[in-house]
Structure formats: structure tokens, C-alpha cells
C-alpha positions as a Markdown table, in Angstrom:
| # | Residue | x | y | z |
|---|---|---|---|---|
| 1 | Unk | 12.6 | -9.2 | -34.9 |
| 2 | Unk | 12.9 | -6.2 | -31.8 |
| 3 | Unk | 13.5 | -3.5 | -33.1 |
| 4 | Unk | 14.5 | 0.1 | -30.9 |
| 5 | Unk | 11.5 | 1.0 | -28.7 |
| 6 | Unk | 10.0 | 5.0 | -30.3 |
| 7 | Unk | 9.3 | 6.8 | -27.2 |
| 8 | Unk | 7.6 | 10.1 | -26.4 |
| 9 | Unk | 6.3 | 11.5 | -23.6 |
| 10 | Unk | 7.1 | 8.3 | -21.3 |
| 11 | Unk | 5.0 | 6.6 | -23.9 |
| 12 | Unk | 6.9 | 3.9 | -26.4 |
| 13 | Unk | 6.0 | 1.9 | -29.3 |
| 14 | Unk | 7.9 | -1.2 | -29.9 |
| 15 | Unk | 7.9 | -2.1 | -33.5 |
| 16 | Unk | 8.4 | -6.0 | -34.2 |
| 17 | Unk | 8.9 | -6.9 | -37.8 |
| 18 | Unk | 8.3 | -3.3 | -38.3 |
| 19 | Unk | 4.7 | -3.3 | -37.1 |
| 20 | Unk | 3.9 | -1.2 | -34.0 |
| 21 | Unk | 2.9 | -2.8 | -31.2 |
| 22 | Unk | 1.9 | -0.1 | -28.7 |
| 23 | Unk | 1.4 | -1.2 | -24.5 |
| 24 | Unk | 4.0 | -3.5 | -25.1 |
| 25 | Unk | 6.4 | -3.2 | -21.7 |
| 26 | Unk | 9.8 | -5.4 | -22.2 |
| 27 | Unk | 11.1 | -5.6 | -18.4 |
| 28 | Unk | 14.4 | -4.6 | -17.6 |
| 29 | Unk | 15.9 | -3.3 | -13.8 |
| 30 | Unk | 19.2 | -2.1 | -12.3 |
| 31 | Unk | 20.8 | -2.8 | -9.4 |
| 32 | Unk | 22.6 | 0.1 | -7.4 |
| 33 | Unk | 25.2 | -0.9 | -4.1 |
| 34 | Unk | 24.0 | 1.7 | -1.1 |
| 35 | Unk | 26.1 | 0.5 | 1.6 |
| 36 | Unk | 26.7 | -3.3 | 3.4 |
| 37 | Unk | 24.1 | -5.4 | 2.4 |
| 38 | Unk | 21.3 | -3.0 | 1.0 |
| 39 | Unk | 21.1 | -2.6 | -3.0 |
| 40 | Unk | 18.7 | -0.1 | -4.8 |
| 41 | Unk | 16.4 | -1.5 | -7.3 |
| 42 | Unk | 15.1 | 0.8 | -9.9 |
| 43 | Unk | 13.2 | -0.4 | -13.0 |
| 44 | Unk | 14.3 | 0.5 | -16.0 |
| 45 | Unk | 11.6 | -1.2 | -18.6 |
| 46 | Unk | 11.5 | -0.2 | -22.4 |
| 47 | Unk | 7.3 | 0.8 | -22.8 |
| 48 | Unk | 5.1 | 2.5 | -19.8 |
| 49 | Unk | 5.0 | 0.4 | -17.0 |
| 50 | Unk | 2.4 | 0.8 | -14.3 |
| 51 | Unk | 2.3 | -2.1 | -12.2 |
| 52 | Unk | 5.8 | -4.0 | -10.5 |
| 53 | Unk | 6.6 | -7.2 | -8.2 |
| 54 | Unk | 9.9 | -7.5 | -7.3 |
| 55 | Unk | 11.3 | -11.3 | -5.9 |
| 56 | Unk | 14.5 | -10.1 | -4.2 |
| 57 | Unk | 15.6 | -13.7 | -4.0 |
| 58 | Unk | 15.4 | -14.1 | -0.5 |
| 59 | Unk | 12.0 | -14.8 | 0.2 |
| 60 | Unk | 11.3 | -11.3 | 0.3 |
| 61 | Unk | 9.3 | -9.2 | -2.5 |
| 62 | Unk | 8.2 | -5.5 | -3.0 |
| 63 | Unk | 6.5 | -3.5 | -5.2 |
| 64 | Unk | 6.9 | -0.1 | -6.7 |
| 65 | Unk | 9.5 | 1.0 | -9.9 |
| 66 | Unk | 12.0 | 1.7 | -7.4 |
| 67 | Unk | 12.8 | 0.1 | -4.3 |
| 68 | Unk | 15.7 | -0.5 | -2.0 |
| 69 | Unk | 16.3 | -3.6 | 0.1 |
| 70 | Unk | 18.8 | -4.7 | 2.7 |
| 71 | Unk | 19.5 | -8.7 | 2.4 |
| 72 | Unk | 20.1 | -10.3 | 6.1 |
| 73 | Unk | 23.3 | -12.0 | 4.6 |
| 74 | Unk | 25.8 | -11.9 | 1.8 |
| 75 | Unk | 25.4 | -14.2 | -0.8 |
| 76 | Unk | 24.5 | -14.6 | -4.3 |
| 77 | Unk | 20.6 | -13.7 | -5.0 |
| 78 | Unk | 18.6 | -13.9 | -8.1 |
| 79 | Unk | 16.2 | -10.7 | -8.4 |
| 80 | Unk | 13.2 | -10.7 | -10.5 |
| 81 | Unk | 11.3 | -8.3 | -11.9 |
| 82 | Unk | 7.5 | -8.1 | -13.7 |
| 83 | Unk | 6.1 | -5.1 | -15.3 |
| 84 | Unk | 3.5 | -4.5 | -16.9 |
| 85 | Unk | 0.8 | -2.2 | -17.7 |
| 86 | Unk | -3.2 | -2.3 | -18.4 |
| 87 | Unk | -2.6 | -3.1 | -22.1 |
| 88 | Unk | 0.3 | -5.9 | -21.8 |
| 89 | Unk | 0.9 | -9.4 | -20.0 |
| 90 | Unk | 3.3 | -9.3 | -17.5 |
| 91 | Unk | 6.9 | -9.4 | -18.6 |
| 92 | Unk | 9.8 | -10.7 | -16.3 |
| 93 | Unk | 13.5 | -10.0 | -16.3 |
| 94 | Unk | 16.0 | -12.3 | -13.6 |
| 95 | Unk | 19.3 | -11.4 | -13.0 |
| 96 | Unk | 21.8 | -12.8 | -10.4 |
| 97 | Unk | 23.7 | -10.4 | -8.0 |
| 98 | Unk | 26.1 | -11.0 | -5.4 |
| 99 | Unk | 25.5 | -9.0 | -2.0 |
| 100 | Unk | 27.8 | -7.1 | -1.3 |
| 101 | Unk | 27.6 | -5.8 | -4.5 |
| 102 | Unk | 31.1 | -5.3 | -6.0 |
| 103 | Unk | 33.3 | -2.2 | -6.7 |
| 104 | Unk | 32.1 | 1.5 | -5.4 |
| 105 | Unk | 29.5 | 2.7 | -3.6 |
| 106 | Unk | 26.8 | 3.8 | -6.3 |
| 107 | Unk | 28.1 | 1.4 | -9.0 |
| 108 | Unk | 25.0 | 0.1 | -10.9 |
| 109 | Unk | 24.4 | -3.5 | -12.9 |
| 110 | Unk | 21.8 | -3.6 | -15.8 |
| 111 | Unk | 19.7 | -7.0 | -16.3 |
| 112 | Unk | 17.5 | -6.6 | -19.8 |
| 113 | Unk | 16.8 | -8.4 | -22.8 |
């Protein structure tokens, strides 16, 4: 059993079956609409994340905890992210998004556990 990370500092422990398991990074991202085709990325992991690949779904990746990226084509896309840190395996999170995103400009969608 997950329970609610305990963080401090940018620093989190992630008790499971209320043992502490610290460096443990559980991947999570959001998605922000910019304008047209281009969509903010921006990750949004439980535990300290150090290291990030993004697949954009497209054939394209990128790296970094936040990146934007402009798709040649509307479409449907599925976006993957790993994060990890020195102390964890990498940790993925996939989550489908349809470019143009839908609704307002600066609307955001949330892919996590």
C-alpha cells in the first residue's frame, strides 16, 4: 500500500506499508495548451527527480522537468515521461492527449498514478 508522499525541502519520503522508502520518485507530468499545436510539459513527480526523458509521441523526445513542444499535426499523441533520481530506477507515466489541446488557452491535464 502507497501511502501520501512526506515532503520537505523538495525532499519526500514515500512510506509503503508504512515503511519509508526514501529516493523513491513516482512519475507524474502535466500537460499545458500554449497556442495551435504547441503544449507545455512540466513534470510534476511525487519524490526529487533529477534526471527526465520525455517521448512526445511523435517521434520526437526531450529532456529537462519542463519542456514545451510544438507537434507538426493535430492528432491524438501519447506522451511519456521517466524520472528518476541517483537513488531510484526510472519510473514512467503515459498519458494520451489530443493536439490541439481542448478548452482555454493555459488549461492543464494531469497524468499520475
Amino acid at each position: 500500500m502507497i501511502n501520501e508522499p512526506i515532503c520537505e525541502m523538495n525532499s519526500c519520503v514515500i512510506p509503503v506499508n508504512n515503511e519509508p522508502l526514501p529516493g523513491v520518485v513516482i512519475a507524474a507530468f502535466s500537460a499545458t495548451h500554449i497556442n495551435g499545436n504547441s503544449v507545455h510539459f512540466k513534470d510534476e513527480s511525487w519524490g526529487r527527480s533529477e534526471m527526465w526523458k520525455w517521448d512526445f509521441g511523435d517521434g520526437t523526445s526531450g529532456s529537462g522537468n519542463s519542456v514545451d513542444h510544438t507537434y507538426s499535426n493535430p492528432g491524438m499523441y501519447t506522451v511519456s515521461l521517466w524520472a528518476r533520481n541517483n537513488l531510484s530506477q526510472s519510473q514512467v507515466v503515459k498519458g494520451d492527449i489530443t493536439v490541439p489541446v481542448n478548452g482555454k488557452l493555459g488549461n492543464s491535464l494531469f497524468f499520475g498514478p
